[in-house]
C-alpha positions in Angstrom: 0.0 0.0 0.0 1.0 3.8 -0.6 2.3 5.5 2.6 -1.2 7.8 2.2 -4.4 6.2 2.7 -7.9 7.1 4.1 -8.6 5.1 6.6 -12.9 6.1 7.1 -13.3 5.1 10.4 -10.8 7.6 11.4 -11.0 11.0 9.4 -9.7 13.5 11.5 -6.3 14.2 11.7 -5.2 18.0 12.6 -1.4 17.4 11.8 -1.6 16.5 8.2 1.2 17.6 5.4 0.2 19.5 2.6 -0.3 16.4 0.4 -2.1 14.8 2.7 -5.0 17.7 3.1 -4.8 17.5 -1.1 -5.8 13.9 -0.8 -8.0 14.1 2.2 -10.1 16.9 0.0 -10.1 14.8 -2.7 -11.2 11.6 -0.9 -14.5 13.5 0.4 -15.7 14.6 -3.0 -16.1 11.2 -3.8 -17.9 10.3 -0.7 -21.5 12.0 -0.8 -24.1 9.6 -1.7 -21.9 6.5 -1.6 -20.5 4.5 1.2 -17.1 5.1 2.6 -16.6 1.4 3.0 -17.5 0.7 -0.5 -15.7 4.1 -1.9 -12.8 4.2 0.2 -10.7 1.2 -0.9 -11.0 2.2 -4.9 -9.9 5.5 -3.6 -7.0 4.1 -1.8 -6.2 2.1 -4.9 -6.2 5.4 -6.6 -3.7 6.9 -4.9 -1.3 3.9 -4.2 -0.9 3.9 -8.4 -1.2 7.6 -8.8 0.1 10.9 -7.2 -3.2 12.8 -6.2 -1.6 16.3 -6.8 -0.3 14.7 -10.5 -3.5 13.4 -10.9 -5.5 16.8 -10.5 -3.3 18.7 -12.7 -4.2 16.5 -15.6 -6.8 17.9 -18.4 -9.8 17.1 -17.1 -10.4 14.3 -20.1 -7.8 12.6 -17.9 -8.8 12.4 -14.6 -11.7 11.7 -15.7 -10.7 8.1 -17.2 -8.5 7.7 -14.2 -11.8 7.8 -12.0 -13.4 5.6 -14.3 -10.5 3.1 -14.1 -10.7 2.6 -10.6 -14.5 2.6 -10.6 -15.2 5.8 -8.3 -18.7 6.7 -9.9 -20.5 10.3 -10.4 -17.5 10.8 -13.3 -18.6 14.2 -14.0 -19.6 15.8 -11.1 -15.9 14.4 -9.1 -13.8 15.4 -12.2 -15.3 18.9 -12.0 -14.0 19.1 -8.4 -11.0 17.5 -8.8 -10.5 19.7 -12.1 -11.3 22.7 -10.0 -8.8 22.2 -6.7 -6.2 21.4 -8.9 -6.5 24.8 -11.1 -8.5 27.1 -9.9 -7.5 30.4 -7.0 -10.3 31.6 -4.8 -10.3 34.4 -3.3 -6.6 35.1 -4.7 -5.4 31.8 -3.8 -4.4 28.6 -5.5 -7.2 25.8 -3.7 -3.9 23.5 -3.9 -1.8 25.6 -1.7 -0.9 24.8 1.9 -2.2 28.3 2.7 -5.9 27.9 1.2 -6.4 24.0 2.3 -5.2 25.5 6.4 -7.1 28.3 6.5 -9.8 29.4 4.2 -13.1 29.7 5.3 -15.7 26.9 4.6 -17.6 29.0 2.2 -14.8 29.2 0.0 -14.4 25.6 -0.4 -18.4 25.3 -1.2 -17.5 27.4 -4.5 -15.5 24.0 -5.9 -17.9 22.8 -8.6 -20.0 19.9 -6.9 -18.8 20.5 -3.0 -21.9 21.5 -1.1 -22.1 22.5 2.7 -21.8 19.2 4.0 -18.6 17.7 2.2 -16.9 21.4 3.1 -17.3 21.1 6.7 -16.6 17.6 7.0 -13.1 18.8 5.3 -12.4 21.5 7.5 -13.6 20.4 10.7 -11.6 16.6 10.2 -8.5 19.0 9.2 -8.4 22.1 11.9 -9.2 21.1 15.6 -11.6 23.7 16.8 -13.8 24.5 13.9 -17.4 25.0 14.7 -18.9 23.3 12.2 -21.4 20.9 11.4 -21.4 17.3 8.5 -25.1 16.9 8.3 -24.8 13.7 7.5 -28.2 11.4 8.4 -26.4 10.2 11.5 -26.3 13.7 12.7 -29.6 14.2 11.7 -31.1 11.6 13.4 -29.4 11.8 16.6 -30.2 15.9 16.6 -34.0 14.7 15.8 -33.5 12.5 18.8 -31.9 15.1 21.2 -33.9 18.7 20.3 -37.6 16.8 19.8 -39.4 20.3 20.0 -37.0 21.5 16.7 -38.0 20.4 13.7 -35.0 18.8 11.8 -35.0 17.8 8.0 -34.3 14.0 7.4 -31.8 14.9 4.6 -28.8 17.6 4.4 -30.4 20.7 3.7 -29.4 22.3 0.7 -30.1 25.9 1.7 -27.3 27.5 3.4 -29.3 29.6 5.5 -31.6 26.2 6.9 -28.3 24.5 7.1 -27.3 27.4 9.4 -29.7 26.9 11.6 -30.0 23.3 11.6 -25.9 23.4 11.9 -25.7 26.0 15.1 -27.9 23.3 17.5 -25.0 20.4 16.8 -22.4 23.2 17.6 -24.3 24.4 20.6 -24.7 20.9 21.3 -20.7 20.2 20.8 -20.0 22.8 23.5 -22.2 21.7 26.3 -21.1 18.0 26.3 -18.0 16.9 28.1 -16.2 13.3 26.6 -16.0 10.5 29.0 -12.5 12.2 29.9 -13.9 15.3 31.5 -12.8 16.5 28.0 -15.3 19.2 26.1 -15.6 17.7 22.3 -14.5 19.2 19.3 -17.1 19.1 16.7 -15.3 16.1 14.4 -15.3 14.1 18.0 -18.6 14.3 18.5 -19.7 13.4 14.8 -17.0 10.7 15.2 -19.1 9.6 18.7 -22.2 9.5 17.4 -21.6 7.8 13.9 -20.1 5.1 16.0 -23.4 5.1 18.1 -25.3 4.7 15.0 -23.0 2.3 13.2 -23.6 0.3 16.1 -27.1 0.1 16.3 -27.3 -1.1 12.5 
């Protein structure tokens, strides 16, 4: 195996290298509306034959039959991205600099062609350790439905950003009241972590 692979069950690392972020980034536009099990290991496979930041500064033909040769799915929509983070400057920088993966803001990354709210904050909050951010993933969904009964919370990732706001700023309120078993208050990506383990469980 390459010396870089995703390894799902554990996705947030606050110490990555510059290539790393690049691959993490690149690894959750090819998550939404698949399974990581399923989607991780052809991703992996990816990047054990293939540099990801050689791979993105392909024409997008390109990495578009490299997805397609390792079976990744939704061809158009990920080559777009991956098209996009490899090229494109937002905000006056290059997306593939050290500078814009640390520290943009999360609205930034939602202007990449096919990243919504969701797959944005799930990149930022598994890469910077105190974001306050929210991955509405069903899991969070349901468990929020569970824990705030009188709110009324959609059953799938909103795709307004205000509504995703809102629905966003209970989990982070939420993040900041509860203490790990440690005595420890959670970071936002811990307590996703937590409760997708809760709900994996319960399967």
């Amino acid at each position: 195996m390459g010396l870089m692979t995703i390894d799902y069950k554990k996705p947030t690392k606050y110490t990555r290298s510059f290539a790393e972020r690049i691959e993490f980034l690149l690894w959750a536009t090819c998550t939404p509306g698949k399974s990581s099990e399923e989607i991780t290991p052809k991703f992996n496979a990816l990047c054990v034959e293939h540099s990801p930041l050689d791979v993105i500064r392909k024409p997008i033909n390109e990495i578009k039959n490299i997805l397609k040769d390792y079976k990744i799915g939704q061809y158009t929509r990920i080559s777009k991205a991956w098209d996009s983070i490899g090229k494109d400057c937002i905000g006056g920088q290059k997306i593939a600099s050290g500078k814009f993966l640390k520290y943009a803001p999360r609205d930034h990354f939602t202007i990449i062609p096919g990243l919504g709210m969701k797959t944005a904050s799930f990149f930022v909050m598994s890469t910077r350790k105190w974001e306050e951010v929210a991955a509405l993933d069903t899991h969070i969904l349901k468990w929020l439905t569970r824990e705030f009964p009188m709110f009324e919370i959609p059953k799938v990732t909103p795709t307004n950003k205000h509504r995703y706001r809102q629905v966003e700023a209970l989990f982070v309120g939420a993040a900041s009241m509860l203490t790990k078993p440690d005595g420890q208050p959670y970071t936002c990506a811990e307590l996703d972590l937590a409760i997708w383990k809760e709900f994996s469980n319960n399967n």
